[in-house]
PADRENPA-910495 format. One record per atom (N, C-alpha, C, O): residue number from 1; atom name; y negated, z, x negated. Coordinates in steps of 0.02 Angstrom, whole numbers, plus 32768, in hexadecimal, padded with zeros to 4 digits. Example, Ala and Ser with C-alpha at 12.3 -4.5 7.8 and 13.67 -1.06 7.14 Angstrom:
BEGIN
site loti: 1, marti: N, yy: 811C, zz: 8186, xx: 7D6C
site loti: 1, marti: CA, yy: 80E1, zz: 8186, xx: 7D99
site loti: 1, marti: C, yy: 80A5, zz: 8186, xx: 7D6C
site loti: 1, marti: O, yy: 80A6, zz: 81A7, xx: 7D38
site loti: 2, marti: N, yy: 8070, zz: 8162, xx: 7D7E
site loti: 2, marti: CA, yy: 8035, zz: 8165, xx: 7D54
site loti: 2, marti: C, yy: 7FFE, zz: 818A, xx: 7D7B
site loti: 2, marti: O, yy: 7FC7, zz: 8192, xx: 7D62
REM end
This chain:
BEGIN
site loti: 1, marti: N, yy: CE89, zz: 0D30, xx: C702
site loti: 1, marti: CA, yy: CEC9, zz: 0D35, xx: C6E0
site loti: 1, marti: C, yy: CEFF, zz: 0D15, xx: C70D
site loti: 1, marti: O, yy: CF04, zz: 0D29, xx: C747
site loti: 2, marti: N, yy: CF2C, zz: 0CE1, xx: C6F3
site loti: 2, marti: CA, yy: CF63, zz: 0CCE, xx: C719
site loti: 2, marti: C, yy: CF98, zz: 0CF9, xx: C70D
site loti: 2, marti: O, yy: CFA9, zz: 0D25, xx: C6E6
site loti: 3, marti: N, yy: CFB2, zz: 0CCE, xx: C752
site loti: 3, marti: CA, yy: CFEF, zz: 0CFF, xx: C763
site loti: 3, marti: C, yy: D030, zz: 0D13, xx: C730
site loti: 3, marti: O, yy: D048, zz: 0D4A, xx: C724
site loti: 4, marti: N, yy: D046, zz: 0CCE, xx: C714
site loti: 4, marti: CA, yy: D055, zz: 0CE6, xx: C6D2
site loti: 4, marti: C, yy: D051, zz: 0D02, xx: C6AA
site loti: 4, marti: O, yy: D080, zz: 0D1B, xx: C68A
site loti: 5, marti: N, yy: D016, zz: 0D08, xx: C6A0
site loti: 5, marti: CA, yy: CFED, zz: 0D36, xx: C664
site loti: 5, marti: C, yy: CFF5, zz: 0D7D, xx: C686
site loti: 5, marti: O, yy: D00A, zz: 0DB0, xx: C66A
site loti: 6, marti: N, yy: CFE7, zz: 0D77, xx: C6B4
site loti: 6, marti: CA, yy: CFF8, zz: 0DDB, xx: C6C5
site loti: 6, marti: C, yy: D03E, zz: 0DEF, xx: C6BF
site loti: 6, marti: O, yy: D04E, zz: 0E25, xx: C6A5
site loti: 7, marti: N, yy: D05F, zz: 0DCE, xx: C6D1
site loti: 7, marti: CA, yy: D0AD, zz: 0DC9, xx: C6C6
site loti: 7, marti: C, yy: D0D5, zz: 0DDB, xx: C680
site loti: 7, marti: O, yy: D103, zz: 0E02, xx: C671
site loti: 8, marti: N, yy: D0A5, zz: 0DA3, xx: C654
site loti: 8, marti: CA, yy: D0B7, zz: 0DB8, xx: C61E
site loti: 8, marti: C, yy: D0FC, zz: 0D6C, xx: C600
site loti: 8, marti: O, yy: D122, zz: 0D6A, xx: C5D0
site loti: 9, marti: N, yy: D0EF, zz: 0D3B, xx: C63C
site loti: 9, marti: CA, yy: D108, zz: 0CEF, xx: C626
site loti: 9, marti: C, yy: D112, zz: 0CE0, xx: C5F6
site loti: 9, marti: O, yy: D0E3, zz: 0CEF, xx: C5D2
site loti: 10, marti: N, yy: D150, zz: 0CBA, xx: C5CA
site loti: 10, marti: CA, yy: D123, zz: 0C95, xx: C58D
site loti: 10, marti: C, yy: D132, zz: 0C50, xx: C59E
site loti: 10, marti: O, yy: D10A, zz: 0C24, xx: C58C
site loti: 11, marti: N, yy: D184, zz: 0C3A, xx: C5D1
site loti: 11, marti: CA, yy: D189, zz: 0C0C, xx: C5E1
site loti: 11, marti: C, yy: D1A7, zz: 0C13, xx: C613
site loti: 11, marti: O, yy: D1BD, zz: 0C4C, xx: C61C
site loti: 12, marti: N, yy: D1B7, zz: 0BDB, xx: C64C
site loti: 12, marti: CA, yy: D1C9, zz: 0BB9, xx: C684
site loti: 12, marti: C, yy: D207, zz: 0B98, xx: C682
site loti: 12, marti: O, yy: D206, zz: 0B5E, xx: C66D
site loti: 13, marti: N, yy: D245, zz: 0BB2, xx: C696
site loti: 13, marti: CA, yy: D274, zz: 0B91, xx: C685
site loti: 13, marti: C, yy: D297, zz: 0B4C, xx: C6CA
site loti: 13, marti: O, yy: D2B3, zz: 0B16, xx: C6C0
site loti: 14, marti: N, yy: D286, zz: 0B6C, xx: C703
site loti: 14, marti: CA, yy: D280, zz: 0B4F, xx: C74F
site loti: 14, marti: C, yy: D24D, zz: 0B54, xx: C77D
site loti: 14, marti: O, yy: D22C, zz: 0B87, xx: C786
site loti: 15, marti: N, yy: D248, zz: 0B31, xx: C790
site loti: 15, marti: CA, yy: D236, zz: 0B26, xx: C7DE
site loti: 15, marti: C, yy: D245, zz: 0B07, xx: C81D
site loti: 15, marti: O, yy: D245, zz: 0AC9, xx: C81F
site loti: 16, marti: N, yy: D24F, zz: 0B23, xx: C849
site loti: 16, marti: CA, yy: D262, zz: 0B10, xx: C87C
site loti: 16, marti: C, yy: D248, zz: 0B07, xx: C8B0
site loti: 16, marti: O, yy: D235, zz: 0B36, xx: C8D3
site loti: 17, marti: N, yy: D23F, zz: 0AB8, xx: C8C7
site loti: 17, marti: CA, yy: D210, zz: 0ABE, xx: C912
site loti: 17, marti: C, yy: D21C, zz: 0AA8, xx: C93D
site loti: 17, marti: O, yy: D240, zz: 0A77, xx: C938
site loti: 18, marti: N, yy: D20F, zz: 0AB6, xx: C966
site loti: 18, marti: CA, yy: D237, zz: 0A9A, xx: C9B9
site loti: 18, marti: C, yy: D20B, zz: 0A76, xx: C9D6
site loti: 18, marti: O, yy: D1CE, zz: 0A80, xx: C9D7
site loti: 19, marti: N, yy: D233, zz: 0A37, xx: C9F8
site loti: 19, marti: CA, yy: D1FD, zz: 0A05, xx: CA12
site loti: 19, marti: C, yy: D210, zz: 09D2, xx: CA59
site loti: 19, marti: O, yy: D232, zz: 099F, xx: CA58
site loti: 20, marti: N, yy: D1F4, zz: 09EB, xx: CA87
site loti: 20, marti: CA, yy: D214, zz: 09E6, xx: CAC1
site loti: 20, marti: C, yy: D214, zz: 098D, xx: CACC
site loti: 20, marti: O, yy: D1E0, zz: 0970, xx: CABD
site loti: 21, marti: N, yy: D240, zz: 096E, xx: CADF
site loti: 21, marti: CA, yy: D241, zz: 091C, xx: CAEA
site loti: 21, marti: C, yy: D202, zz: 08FB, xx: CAFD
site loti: 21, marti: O, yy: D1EE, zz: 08C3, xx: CAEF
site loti: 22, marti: N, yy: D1E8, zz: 0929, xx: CB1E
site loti: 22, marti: CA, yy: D1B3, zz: 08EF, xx: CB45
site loti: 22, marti: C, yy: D17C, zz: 0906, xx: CB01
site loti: 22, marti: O, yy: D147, zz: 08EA, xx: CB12
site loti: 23, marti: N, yy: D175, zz: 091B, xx: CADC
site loti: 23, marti: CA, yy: D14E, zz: 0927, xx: CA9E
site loti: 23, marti: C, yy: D15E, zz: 08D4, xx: CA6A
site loti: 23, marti: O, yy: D13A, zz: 08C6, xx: CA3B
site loti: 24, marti: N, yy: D184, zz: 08B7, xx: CA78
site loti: 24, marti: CA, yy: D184, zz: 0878, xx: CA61
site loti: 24, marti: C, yy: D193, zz: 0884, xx: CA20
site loti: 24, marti: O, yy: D19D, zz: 084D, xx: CA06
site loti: 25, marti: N, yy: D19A, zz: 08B5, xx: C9F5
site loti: 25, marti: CA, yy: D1A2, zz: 08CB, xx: C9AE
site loti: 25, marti: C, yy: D1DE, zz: 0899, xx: C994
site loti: 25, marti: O, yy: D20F, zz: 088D, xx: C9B7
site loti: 26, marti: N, yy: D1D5, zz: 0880, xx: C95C
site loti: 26, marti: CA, yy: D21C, zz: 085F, xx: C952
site loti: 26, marti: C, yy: D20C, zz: 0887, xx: C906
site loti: 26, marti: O, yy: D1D9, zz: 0889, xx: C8E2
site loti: 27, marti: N, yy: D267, zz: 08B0, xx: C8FE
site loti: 27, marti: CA, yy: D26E, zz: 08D3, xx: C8BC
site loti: 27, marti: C, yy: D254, zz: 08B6, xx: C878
site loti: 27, marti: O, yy: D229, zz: 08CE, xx: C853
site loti: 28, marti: N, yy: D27B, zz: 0877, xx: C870
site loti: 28, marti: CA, yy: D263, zz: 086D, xx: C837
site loti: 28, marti: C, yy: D22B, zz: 085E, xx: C817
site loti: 28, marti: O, yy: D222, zz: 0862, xx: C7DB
site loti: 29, marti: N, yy: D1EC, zz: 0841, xx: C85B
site loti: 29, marti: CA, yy: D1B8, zz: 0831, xx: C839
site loti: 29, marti: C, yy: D191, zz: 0877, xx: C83A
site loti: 29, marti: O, yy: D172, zz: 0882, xx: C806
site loti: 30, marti: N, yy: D18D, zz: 08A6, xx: C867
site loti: 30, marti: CA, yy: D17A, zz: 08E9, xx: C84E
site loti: 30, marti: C, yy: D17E, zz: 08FE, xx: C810
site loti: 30, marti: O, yy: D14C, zz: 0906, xx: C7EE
site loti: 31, marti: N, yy: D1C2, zz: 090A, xx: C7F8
site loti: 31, marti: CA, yy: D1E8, zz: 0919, xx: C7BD
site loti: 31, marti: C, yy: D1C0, zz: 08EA, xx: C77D
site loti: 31, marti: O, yy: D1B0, zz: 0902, xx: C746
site loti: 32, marti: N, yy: D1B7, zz: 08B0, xx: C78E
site loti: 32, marti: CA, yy: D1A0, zz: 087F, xx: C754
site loti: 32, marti: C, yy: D149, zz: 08A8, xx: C74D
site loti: 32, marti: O, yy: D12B, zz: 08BF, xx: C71D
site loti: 33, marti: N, yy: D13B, zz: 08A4, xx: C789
site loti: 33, marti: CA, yy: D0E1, zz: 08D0, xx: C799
site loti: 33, marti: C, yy: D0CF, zz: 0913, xx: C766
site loti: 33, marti: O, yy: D09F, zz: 0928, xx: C747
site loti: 34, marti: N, yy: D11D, zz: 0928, xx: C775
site loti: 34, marti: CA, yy: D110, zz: 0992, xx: C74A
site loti: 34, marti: C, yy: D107, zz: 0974, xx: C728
site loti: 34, marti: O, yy: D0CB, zz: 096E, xx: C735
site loti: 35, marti: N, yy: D111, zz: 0947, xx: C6EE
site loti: 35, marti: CA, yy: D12B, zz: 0940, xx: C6A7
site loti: 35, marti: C, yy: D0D3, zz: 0944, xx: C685
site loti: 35, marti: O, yy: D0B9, zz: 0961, xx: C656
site loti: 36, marti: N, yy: D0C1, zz: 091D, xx: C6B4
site loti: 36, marti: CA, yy: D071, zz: 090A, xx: C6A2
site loti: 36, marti: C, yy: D053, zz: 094F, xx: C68A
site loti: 36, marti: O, yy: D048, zz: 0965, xx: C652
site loti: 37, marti: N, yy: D047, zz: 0971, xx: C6DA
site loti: 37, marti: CA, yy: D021, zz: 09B7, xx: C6E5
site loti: 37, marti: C, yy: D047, zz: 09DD, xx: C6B9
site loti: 37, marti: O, yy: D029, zz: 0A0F, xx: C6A3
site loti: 38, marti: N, yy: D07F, zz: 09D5, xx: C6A6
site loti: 38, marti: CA, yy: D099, zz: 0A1E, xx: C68D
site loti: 38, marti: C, yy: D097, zz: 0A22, xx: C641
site loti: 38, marti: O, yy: D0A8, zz: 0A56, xx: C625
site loti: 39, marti: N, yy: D07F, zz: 09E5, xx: C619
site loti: 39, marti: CA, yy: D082, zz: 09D5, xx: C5CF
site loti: 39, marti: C, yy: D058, zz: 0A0E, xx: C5B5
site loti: 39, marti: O, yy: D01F, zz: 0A20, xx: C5C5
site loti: 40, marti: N, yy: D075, zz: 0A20, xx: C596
site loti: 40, marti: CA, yy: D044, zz: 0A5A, xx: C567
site loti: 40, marti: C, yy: D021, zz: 0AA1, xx: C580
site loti: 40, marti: O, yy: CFF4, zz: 0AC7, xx: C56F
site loti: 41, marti: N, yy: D063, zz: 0A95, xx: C5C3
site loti: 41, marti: CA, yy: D05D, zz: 0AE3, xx: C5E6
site loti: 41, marti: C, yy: D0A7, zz: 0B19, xx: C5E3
site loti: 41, marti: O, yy: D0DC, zz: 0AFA, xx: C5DE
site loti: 42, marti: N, yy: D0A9, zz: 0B46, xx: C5E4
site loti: 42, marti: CA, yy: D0D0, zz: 0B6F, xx: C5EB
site loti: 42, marti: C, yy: D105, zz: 0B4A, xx: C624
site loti: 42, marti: O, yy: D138, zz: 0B65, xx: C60D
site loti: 43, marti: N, yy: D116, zz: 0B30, xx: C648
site loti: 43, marti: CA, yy: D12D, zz: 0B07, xx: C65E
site loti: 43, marti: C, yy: D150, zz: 0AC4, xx: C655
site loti: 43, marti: O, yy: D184, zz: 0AAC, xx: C66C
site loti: 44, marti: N, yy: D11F, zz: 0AAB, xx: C626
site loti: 44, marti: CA, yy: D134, zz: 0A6F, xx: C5F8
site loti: 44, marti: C, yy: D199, zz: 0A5C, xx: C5FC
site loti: 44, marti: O, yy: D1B3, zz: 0A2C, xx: C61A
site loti: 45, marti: N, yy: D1B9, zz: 0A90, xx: C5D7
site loti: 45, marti: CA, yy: D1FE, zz: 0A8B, xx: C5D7
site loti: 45, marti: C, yy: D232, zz: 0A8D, xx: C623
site loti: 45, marti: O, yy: D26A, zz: 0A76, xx: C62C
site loti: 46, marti: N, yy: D206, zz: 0AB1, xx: C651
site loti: 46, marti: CA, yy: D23B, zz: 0ADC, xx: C66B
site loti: 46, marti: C, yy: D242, zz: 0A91, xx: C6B7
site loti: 46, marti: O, yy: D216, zz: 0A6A, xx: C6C9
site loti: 47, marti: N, yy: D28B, zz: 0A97, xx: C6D2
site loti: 47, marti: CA, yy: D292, zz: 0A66, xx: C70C
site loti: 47, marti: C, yy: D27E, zz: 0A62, xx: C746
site loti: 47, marti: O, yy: D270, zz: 0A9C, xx: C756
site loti: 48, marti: N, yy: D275, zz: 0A41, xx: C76D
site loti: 48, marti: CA, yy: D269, zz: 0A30, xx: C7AA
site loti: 48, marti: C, yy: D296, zz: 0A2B, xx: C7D4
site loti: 48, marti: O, yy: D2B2, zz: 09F5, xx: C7D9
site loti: 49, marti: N, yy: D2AA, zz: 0A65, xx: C801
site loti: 49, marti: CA, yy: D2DE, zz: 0A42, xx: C83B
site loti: 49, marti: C, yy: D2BF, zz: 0A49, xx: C87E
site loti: 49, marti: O, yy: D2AA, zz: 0A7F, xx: C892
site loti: 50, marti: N, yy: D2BC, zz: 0A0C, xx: C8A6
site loti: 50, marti: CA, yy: D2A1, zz: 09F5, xx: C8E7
site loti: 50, marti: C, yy: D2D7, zz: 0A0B, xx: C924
site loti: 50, marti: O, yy: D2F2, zz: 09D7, xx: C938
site loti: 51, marti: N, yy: D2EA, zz: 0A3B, xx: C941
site loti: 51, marti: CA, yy: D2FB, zz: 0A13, xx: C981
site loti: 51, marti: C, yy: D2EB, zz: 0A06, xx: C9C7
site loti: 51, marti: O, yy: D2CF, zz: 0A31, xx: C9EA
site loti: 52, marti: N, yy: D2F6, zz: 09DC, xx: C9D7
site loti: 52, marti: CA, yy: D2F0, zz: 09BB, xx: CA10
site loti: 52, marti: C, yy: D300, zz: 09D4, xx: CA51
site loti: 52, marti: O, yy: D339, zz: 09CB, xx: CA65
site loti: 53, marti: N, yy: D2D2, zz: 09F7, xx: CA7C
site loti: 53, marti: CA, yy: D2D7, zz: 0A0F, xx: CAB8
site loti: 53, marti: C, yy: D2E1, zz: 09D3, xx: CAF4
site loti: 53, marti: O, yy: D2BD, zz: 09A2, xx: CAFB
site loti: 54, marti: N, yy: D324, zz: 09E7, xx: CB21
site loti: 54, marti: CA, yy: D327, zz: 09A5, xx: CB61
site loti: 54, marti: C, yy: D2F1, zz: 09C5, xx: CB92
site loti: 54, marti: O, yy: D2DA, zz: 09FE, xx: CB94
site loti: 55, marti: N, yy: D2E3, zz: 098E, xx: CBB9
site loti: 55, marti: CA, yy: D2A7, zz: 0994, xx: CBFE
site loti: 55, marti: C, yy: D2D7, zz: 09C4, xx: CC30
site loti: 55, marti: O, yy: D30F, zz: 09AF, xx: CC3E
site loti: 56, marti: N, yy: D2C7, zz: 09ED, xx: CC40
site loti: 56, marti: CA, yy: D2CF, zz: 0A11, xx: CC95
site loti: 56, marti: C, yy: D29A, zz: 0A0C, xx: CCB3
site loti: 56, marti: O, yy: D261, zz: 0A11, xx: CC9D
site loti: 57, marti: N, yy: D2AE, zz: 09FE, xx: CCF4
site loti: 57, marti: CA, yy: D27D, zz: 09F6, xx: CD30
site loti: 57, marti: C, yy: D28D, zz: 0A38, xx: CD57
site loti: 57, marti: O, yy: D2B2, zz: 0A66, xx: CD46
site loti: 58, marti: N, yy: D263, zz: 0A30, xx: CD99
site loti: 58, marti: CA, yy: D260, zz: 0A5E, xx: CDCC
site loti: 58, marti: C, yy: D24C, zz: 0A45, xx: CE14
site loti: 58, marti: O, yy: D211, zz: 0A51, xx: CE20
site loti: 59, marti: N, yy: D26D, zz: 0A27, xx: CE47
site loti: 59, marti: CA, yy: D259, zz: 09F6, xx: CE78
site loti: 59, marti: C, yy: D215, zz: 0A2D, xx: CE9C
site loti: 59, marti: O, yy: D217, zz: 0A69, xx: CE90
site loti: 60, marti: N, yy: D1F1, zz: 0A1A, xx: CEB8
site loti: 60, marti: CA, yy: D1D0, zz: 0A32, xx: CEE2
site loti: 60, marti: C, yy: D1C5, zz: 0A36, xx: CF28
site loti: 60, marti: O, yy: D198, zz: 0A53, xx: CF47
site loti: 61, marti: N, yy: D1FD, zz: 0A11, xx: CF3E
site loti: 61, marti: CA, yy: D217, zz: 0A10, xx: CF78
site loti: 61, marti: C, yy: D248, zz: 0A4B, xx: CF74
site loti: 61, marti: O, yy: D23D, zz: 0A84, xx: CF87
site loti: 62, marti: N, yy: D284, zz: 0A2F, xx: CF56
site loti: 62, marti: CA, yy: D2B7, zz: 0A56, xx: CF6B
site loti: 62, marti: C, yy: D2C7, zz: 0A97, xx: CF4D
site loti: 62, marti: O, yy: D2E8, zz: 0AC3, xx: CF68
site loti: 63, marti: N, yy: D2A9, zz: 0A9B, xx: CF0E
site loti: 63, marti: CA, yy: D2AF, zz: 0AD6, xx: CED1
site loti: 63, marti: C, yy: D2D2, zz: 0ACE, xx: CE99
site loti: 63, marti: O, yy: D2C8, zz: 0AED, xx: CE65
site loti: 64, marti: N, yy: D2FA, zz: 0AA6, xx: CEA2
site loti: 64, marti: CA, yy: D336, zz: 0A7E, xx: CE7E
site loti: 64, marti: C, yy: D331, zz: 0A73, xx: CE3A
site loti: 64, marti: O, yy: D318, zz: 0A40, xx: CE23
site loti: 65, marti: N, yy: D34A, zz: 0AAB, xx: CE11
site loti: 65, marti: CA, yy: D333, zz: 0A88, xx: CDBC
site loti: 65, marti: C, yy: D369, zz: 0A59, xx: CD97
site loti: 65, marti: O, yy: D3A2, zz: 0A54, xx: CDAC
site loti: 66, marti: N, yy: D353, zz: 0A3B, xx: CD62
site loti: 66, marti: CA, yy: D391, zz: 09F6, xx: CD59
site loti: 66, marti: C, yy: D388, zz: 09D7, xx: CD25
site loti: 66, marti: O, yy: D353, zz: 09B7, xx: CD2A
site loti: 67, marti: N, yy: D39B, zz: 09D3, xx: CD01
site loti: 67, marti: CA, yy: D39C, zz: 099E, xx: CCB2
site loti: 67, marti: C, yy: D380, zz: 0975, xx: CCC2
site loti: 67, marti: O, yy: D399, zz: 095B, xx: CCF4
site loti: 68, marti: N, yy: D341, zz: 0953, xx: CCAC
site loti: 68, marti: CA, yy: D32F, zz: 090B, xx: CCB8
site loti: 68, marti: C, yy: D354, zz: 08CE, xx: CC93
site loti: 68, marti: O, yy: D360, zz: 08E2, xx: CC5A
site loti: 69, marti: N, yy: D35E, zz: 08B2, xx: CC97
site loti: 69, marti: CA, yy: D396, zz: 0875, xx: CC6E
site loti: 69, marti: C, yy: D361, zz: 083A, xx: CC7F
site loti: 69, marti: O, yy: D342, zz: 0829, xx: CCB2
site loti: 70, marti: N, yy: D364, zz: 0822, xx: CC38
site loti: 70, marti: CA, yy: D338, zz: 07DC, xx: CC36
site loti: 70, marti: C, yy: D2EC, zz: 07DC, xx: CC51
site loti: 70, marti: O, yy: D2CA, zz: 07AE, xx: CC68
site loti: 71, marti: N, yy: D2DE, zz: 081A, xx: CC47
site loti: 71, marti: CA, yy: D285, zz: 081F, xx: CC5D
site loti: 71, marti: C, yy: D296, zz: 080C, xx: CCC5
site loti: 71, marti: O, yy: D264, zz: 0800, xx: CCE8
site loti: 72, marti: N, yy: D2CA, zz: 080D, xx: CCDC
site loti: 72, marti: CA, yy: D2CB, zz: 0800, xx: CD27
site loti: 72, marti: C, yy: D2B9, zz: 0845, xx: CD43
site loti: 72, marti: O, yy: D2DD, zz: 0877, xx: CD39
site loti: 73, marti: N, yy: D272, zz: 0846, xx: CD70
site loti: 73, marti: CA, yy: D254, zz: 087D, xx: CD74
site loti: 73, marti: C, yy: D26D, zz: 087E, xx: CDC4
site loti: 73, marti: O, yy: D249, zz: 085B, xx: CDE7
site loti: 74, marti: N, yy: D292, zz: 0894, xx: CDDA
site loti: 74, marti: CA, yy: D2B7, zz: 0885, xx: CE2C
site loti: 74, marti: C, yy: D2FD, zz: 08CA, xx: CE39
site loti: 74, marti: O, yy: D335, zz: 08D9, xx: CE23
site loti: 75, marti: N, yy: D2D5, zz: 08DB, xx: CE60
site loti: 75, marti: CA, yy: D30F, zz: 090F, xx: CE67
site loti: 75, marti: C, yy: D34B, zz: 08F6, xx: CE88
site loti: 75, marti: O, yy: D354, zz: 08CE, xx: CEB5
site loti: 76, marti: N, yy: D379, zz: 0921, xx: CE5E
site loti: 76, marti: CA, yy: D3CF, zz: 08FE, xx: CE6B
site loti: 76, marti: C, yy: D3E4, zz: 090E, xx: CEA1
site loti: 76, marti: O, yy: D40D, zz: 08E6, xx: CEB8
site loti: 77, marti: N, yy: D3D7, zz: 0946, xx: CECA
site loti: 77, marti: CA, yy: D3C6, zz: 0968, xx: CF11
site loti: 77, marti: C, yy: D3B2, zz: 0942, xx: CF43
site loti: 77, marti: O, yy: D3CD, zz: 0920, xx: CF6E
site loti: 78, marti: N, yy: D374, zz: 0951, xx: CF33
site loti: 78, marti: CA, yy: D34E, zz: 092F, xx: CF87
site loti: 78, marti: C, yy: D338, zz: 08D6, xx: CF68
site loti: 78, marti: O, yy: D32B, zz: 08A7, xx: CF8D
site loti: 79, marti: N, yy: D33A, zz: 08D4, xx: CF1D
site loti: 79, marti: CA, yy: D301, zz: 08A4, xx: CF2C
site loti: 79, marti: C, yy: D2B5, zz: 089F, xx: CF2D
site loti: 79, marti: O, yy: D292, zz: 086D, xx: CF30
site loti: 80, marti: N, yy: D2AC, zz: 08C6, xx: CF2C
site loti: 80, marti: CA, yy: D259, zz: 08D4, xx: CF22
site loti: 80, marti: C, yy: D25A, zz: 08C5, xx: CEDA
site loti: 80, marti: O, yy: D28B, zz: 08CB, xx: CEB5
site loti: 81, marti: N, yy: D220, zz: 08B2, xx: CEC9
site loti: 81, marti: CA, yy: D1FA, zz: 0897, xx: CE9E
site loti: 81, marti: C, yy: D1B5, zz: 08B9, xx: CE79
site loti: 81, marti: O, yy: D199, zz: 08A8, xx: CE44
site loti: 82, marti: N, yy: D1A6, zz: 08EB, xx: CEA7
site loti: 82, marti: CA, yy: D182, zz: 0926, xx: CE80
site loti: 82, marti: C, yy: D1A6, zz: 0958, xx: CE6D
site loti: 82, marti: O, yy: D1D2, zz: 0979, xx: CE89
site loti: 83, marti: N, yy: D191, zz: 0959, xx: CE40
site loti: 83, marti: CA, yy: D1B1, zz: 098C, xx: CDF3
site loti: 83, marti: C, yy: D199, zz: 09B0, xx: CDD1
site loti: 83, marti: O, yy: D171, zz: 098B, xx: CDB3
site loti: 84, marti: N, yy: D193, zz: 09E6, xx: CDBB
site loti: 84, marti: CA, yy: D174, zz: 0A0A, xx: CD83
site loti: 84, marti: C, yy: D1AF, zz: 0A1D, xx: CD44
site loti: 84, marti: O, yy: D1E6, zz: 0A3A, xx: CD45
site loti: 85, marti: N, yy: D18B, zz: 0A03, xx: CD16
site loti: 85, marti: CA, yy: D1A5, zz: 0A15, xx: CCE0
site loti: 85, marti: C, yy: D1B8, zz: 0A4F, xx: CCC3
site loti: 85, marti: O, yy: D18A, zz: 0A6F, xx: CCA8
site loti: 86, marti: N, yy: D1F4, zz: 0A69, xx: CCC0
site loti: 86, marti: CA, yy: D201, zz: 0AA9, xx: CCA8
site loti: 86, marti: C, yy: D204, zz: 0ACC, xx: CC5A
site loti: 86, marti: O, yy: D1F4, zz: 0B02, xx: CC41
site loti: 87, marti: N, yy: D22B, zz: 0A7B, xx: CC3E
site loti: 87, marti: CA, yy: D226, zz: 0A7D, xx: CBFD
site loti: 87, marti: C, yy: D230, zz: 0A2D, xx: CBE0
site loti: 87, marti: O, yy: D24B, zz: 09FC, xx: CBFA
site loti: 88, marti: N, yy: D215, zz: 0A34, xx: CBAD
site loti: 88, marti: CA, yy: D211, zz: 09D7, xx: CB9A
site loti: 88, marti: C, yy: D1BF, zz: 09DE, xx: CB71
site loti: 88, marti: O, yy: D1B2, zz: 09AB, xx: CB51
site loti: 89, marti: N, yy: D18E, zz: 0A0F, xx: CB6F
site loti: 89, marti: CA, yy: D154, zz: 0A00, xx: CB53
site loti: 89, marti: C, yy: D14F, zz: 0A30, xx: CB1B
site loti: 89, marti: O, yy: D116, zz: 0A3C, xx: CB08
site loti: 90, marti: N, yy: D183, zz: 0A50, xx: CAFD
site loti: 90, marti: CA, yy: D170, zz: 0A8C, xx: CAD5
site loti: 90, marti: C, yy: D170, zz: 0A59, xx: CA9F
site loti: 90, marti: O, yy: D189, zz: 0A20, xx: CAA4
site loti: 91, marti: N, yy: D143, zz: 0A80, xx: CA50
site loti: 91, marti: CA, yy: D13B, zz: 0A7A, xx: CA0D
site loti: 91, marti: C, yy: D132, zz: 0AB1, xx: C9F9
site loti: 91, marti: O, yy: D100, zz: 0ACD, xx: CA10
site loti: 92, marti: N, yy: D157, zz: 0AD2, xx: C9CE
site loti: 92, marti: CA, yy: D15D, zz: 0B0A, xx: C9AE
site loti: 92, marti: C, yy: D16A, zz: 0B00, xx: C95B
site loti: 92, marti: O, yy: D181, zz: 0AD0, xx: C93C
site loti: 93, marti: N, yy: D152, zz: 0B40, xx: C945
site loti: 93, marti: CA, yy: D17B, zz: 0B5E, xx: C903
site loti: 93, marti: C, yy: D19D, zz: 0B9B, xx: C934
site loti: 93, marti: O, yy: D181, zz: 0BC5, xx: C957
site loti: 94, marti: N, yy: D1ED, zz: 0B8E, xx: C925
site loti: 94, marti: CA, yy: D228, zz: 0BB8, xx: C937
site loti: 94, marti: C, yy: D223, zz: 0BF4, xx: C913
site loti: 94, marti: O, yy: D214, zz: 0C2C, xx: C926
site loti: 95, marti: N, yy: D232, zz: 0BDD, xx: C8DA
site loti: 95, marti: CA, yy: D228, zz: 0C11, xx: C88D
site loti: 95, marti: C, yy: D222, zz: 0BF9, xx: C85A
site loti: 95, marti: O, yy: D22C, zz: 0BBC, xx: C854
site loti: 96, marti: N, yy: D210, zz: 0C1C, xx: C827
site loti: 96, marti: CA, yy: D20B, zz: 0C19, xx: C7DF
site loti: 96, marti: C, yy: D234, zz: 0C41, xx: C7A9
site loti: 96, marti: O, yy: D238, zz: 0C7E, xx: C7A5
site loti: 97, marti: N, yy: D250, zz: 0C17, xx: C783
site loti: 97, marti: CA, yy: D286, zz: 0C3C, xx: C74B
site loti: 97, marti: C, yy: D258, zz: 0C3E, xx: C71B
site loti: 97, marti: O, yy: D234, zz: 0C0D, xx: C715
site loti: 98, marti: N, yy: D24F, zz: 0C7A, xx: C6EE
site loti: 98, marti: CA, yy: D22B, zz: 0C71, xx: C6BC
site loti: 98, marti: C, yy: D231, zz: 0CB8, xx: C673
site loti: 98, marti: O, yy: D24B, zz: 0CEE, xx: C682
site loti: 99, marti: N, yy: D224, zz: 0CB2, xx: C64E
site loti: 99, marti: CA, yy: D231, zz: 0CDD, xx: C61F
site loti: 99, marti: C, yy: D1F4, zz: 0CFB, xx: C608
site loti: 99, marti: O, yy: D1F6, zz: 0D25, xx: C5DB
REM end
């Protein structure tokens, strides 16, 4: 039984998903993608909103966390160049509006 179905769904009015930059997602062709999967589902009607998470880093030298700008993976600090990613790789469903 889906999750809907226990719920008691009949339709999907939103969705919302979060999609961190380095996920390469570009909105609209996603958006053009639901249209496919979602034909003749409880879903079918309801919108798509994407947004777009920026990259944070974390130097590993210095500790230093920092907006990455332009994919430049370099801490603004020391300079170091090893990095771990803090945020920049998420894909989510946020939530769902639905009736």
């Amino acid at each position: 039984m889906s999750t809907a179905t226990q719920n008691n769904v009949k339709e999907v009015r939103k969705i919302n998903i979060r999609a961190g930059k380095l996920r390469g997602i570009v909105p609209e062709q996603l958006e053009f993608c639901f249209g496919f999967v979602a034909k003749d589902t409880i879903v079918e009607k309801a919108k798509l909103e994407v947004e777009t998470l920026p990259v944070k880093g974390k130097c590993k030298k210095c500790q230093h966390e920092f907006w990455v700008e332009e994919f430049r993976f370099i801490c603004p600090e020391c300079e170091h160049e090893d990095i771990d990613v803090l945020q920049g790789m998420e894909l989510m469903v946020a939530n769902i509006e639905a009736l």
